[in-house]
N, C-alpha and C positions, 0 to 999 in steps of 0.2 A: 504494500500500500504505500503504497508508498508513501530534463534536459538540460564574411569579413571584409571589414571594407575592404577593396580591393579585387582580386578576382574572387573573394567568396564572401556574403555581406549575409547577417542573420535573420534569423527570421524565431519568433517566439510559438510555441504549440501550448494549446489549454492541457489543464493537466484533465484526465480523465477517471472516474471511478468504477467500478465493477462490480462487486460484490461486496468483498470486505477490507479490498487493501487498494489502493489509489498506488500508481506507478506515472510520470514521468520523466522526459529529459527537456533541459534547458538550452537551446541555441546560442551560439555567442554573436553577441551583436544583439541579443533577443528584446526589446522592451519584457518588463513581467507581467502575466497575466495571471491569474486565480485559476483553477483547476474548478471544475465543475462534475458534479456527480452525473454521469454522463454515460452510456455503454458506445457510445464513438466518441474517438478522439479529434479535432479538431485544428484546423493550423491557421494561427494568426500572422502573418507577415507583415515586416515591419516595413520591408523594403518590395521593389518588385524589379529588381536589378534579372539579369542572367543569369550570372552565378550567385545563386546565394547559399548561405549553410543555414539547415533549418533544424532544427532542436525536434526530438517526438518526447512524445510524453505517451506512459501506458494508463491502461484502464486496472481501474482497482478489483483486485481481486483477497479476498482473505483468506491470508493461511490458520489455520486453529494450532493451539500449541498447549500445552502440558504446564509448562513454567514462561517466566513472566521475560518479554519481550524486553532486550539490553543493548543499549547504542555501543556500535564497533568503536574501536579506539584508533584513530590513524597515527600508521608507526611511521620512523623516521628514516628509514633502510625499506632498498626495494627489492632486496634478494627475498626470494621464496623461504625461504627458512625463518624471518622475520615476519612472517604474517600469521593472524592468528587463524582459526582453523575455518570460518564463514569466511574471511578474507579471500584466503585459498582457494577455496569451493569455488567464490565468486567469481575468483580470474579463471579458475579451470573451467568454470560453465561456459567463459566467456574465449576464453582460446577455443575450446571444441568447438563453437559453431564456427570460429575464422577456419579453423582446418578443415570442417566441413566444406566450406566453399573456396580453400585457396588461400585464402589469405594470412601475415605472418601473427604469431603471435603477439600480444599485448604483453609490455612490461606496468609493473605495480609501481605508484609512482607516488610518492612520501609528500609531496606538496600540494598534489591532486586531491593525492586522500584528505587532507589537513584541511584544505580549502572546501571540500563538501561533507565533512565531519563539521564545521563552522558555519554551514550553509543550511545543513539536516536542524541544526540546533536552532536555526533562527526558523526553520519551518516551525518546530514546536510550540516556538513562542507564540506566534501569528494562528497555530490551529488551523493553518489548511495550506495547501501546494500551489507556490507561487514560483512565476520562476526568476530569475535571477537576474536577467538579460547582460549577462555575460557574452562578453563577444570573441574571444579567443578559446574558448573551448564548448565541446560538448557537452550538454548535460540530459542524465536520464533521471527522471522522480520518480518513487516509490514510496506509497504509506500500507502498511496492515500491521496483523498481529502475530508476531513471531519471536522466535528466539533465536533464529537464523537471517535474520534481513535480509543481509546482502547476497548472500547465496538465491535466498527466494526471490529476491528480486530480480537478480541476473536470470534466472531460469524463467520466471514466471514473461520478460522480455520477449526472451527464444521461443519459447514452447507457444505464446500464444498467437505470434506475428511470422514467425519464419515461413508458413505454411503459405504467408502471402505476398512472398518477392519472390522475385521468378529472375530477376538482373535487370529488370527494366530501371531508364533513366531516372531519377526523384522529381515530381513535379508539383506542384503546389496541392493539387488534387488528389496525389497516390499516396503523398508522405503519411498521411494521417492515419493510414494502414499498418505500417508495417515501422514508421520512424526508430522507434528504440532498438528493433531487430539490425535496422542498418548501419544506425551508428555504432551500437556492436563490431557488426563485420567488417566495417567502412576499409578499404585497401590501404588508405594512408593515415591511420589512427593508428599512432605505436604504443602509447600509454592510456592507463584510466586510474585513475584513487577511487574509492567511493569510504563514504561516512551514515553513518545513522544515529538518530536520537529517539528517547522516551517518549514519549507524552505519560499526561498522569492519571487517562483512562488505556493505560496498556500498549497505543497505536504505536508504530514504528514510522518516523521518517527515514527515509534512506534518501540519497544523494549520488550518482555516479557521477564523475568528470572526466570529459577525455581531450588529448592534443593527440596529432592536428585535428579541429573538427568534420566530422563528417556532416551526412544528408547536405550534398549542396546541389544546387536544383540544375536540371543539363546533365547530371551525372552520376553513374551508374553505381553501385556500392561496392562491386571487384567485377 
């Protein structure tokens, strides 16, 4: 439950809900917009340039859990061995879909992390998924109820959007489909951090960031 000027300019997506957990990502360059309890997701653009990078944000869905839902800590080292074990999960969910389609793996990235572990907290505050409009990187949001966030969040990305890119170009109309699956795979996105925080009816904010941003409009995801 949760997303440049130049030849790639942002573009911001509503964040969207689902069931029980709200997931989006944030566009860099993106004005912010409020997430909306929504079963489609939405893309607001800021600009209506050629090339633009466009942020997705997912639909909420909820995970049920046992024990009580814990915001990840972003570490300061990007080697695997320094991650803690949802950390892991989260980049491994999110490597196996780039290997699935080709593209290289994601390195974990200590100031990404730091920065949407910082971003997830200020979600809490506000009580609902807004995005950041950040203009240098990608962002995916994520709100539910878990004790694994980040993992559920990376998975819950893939598993509900991959089924609907097929490599076509990104275009202001398709992104709203599949967006957080693409920024995932995106061909030239080499890092992501992600963060999460409490709330104090149990919800988890989660927060992914990635360089270089992906979804940019004209262009394909590998």
């Amino acid at each position: 439950m949760r997303f440049s000027i130049g030849l790639a300019l942002a573009a911001a997506l509503l964040g969207v809900d689902a069931c029980k957990e709200h997931k989006h990502p944030i566009p860099s360059g993106a004005a912010p917009s409020s997430a909306a309890a929504t079963a489609v997701s939405s893309l607001i653009p800021t600009t209506s340039p050629t090339a633009t990078t466009l942020s997705t944000q997912t639909r909420a869905v909820s995970v049920s859990s046992t024990s009580s839902a814990v915001a990840a800590v972003a570490t300061t080292a990007t080697s695997s061995s320094s991650l803690t074990t949802d950390q892991q999960n989260a980049l491994d969910a999110q490597n196996s879909a780039r290997s699935d389609v080709g593209t290289a793996a994601l390195t974990w990235d200590a100031d990404l992390a730091s920065e949407a572990q910082t971003y997830a907290e200020h979600l809490v505050s506000v009580g609902e998924l807004v995005h950041s409009g950040i203009t240098t990187e990608g962002e995916n949001l994520f709100m539910g109820y878990t004790s694994t966030p980040l993992a559920d969040a990376a998975n819950d990305w893939i598993t509900s959007e991959k089924s609907k890119y097929s490599g076509q170009a990104i275009t202001e109309s398709n992104y709203m489909n599949f967006g957080h699956y693409t920024q995932i795979v995106w061909s030239t996105t080499t890092k992501v951090g992600m963060g999460s925080a409490s709330g104090s009816d149990g919800s988890v904010y989660v927060v992914a960031r990635y360089t270089p941003p992906g979804n940019i409009i004209g262009e394909a995801a590998y």
